[in-house]
N, C-alpha and C positions, 0 to 999 in steps of 0.2 A: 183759506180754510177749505181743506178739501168737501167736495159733495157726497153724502151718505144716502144709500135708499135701500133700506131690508127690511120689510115689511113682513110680519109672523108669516106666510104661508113660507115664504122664503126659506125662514128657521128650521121648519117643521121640513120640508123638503130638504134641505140639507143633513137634516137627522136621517130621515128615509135611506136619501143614497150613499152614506155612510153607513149604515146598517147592510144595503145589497153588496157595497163594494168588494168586499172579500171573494164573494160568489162569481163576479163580471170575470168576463177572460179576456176582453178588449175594451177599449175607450174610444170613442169617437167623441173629439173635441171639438164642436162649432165656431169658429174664430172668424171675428172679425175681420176681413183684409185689410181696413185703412185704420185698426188699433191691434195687431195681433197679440201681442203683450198685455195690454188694456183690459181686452177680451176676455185673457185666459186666466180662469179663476185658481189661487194658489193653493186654497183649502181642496180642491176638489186634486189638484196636481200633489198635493202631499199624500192625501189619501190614496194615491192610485200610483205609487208610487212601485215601479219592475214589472207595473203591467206593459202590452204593447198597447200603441197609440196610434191611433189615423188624426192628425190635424187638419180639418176643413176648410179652407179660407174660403165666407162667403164675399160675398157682393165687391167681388174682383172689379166691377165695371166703373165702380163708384173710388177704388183707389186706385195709385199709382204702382204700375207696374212692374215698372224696377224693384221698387222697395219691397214691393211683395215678395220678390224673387229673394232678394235678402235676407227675409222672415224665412221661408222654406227652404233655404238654405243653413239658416240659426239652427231652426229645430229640430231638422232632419241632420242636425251631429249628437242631438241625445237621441240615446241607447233605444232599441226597437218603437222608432219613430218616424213616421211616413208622412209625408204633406200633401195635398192637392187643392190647388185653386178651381175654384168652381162659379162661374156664372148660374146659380139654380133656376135664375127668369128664361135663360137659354138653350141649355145643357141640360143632358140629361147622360149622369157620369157613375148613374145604379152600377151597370155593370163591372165598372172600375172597381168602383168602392168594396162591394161583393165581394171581390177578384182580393181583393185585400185584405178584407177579412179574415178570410181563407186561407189566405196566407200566413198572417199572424197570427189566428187563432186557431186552426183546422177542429173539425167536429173529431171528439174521441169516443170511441166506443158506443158509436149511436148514438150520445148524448148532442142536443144542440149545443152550439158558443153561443156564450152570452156574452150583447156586445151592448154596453152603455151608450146611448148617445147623450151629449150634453151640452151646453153652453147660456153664454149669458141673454136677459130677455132680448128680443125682436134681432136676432143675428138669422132666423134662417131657419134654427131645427127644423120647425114643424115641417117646410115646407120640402127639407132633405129627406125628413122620414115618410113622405108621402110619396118623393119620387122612389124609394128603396121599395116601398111599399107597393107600389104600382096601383096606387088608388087612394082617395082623402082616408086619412086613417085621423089626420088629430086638424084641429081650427091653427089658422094661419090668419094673419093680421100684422099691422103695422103698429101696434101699441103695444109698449112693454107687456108681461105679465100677459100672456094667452090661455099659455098652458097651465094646469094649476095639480093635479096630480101624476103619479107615474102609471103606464100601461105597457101592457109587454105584447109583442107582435112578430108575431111566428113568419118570417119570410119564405116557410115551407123548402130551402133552400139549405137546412142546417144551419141558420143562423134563426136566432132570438132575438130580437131587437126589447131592447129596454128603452122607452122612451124618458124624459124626467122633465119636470117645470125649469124652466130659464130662472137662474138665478143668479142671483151676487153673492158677496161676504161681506159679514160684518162691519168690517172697515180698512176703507181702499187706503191702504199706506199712504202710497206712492201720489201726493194732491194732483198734480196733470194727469194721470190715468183716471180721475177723479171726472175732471173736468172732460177728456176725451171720450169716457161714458157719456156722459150727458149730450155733448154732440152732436154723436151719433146716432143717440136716440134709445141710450142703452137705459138710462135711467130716468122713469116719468117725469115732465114737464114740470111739475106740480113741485118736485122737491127741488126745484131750483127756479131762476127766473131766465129768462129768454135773454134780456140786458146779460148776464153774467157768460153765459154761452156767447155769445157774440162778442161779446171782447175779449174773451181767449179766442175763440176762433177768429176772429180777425187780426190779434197781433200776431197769432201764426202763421196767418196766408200771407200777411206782411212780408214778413221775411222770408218764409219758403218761398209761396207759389205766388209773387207780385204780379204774373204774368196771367195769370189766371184773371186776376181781380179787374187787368188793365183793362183783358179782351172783356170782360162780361159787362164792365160798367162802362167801360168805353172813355175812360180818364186819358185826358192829355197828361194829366200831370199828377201820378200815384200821392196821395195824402201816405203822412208818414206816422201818423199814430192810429189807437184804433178809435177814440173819440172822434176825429177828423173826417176816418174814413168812412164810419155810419154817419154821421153827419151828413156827410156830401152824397150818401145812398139814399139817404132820408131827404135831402131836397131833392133828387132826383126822381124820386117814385111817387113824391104828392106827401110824402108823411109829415102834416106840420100843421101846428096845435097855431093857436092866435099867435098873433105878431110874429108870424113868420119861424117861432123854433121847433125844431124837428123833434118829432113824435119818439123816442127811443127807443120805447117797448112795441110801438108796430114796427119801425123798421128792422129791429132788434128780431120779431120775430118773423119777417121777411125773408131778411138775410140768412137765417140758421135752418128754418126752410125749406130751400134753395140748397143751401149747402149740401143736406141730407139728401136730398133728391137728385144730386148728381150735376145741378145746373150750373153750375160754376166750373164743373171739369172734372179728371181723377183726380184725389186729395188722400196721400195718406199723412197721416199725423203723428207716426213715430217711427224713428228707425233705431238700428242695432244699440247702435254708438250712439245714439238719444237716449236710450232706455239705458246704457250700462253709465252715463255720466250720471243720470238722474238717479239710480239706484246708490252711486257712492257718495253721492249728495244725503240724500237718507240717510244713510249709515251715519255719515258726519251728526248728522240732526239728531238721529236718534241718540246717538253719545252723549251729548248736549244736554239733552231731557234728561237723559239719566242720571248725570251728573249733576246737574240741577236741582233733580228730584232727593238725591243722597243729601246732598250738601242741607234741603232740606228738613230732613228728616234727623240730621245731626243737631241743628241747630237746638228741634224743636226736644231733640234728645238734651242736650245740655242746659235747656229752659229746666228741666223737669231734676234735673241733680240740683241744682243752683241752689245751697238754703235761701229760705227765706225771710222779710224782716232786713236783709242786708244790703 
């Protein structure tokens, strides 16, 4: 079952930047590096739809490289679409960004561009609009949900910045983009359990990044499930309730953590060709429902002709 978390400001903010978007003359999409697909929200991408687009990848340090290069190579083949990966703790790539703007949107007739920044919670915005900004313009933190309404901030440069609250949609299709939210810390704690994150995330460092898990926990011999392998994390670190079994919700939130914070290594967690098998996998599913749903709806049709008495 995928994981959901849209909490009414959320709604209310997405009526909002629906309402401005007609007006915006660029998009800057905050995207996560180690979920860029995950990240990227599809109601806000239908809405904005012939505008041009700068795509951000934040917290480059914390994924894999490569893959990223894959992402911005994906998106930079849709129509006036520009990518840059960005270290925000290191770099400092305003002038770029500006530069690009500029580019895609130029000021007309004196008027500023108005240029949406957006993305989903704890990705980054705040702390890109502050460097554009060249001063704290909005609160920055590590916990979903910061920002809570929109402000617009004159970079005296011809551009307008439109800031807006980190949000989600309604409901994440796609159940691993679900779950790869939540790992990354995209959606509150609170709507899911730490146990469920960790065993996604561990049966897919399993198979990706075994190398990772080998160097960090120092295993001779890689355990091959994910129960196994919090297990033998959870005797390793002290986590263990009477007679000896392992604590799973502390190691459980040990390990995810860790993960988050980069100490296991870069990890990213979807690629191209991940995402477009998973998407036709859907499709299949969704077919299924529907046909499900009819064949239901026939039946309960032909309850209702059937005299009765017979």
């Amino acid at each position: 079952m995928a994981i959901q978390w849209y909490p009414g400001h959320m709604h209310k903010a997405s009526k909002e930047m629906a309402e401005v978007l007609p007006r915006v003359n660029l998009v800057i999409e905050v995207l996560d590096a180690r979920i860029p697909y995950s990240s990227s929200n599809p109601v806000i991408e239908s809405l904005s739809a012939g505008k041009p687009k700068i795509k951000i990848f934040t917290k480059v340090d914390l994924a894999d490289s490569a893959t990223t290069r894959l992402w911005q190579d994906e998106f930079e083949q849709q129509r006036q679409t520009k990518t840059l990966a960005v270290d925000l703790k290191t770099e400092d790539r305003s002038e770029q960004i500006v530069d690009l703007c500029r580019k895609l949107a130029p000021k007309k007739d004196g008027v500023n561009s108005l240029v949406m920044v957006l993305g989903i919670p704890n990705v980054g915005k705040s702390t890109l609009i502050n460097s554009l900004a060249g001063k704290h313009i909005t609160r920055t933190g590590d916990e979903p949900a910061v920002t809570k309404g929109q402000q617009r901030i004159n970079l005296r440069n011809g551009i307008m910045l439109l800031d807006t609250p980190g949000i989600l949609w309604p409901k994440v299709q796609n159940e691993p983009s679900s779950y790869r939210l939540a790992t990354t810390g995209a959606i509150k704690n609170t709507a899911t359990t730490y146990e469920e994150i960790a065993f996604f995330a561990a049966d897919y460092l399993l198979t990706h990044y075994p190398r990772l898990l080998i160097q960090r926990f120092q295993f001779d011999c890689l355990p091959t499930t994910e129960i196994d392998f919090l297990e033998a994390v959870g005797a390793q670190r002290g986590c263990l309730r009477a007679r000896g079994r392992v604590d799973l919700e502390r190691v459980s939130t040990i390990f995810v953590n860790e993960l988050r914070a980069g100490t296991l290594g870069a990890v990213s967690f979807e690629t191209p060709a991940m995402i477009e098998s998973e998407l036709a996998d859907l499709v299949i599913l969704q077919a299924e429902k529907a046909a499900r749903e009819q064949a239901r709806l026939e039946r309960r049709g032909s309850r209702k002709k059937s005299p009765r008495g017979y």
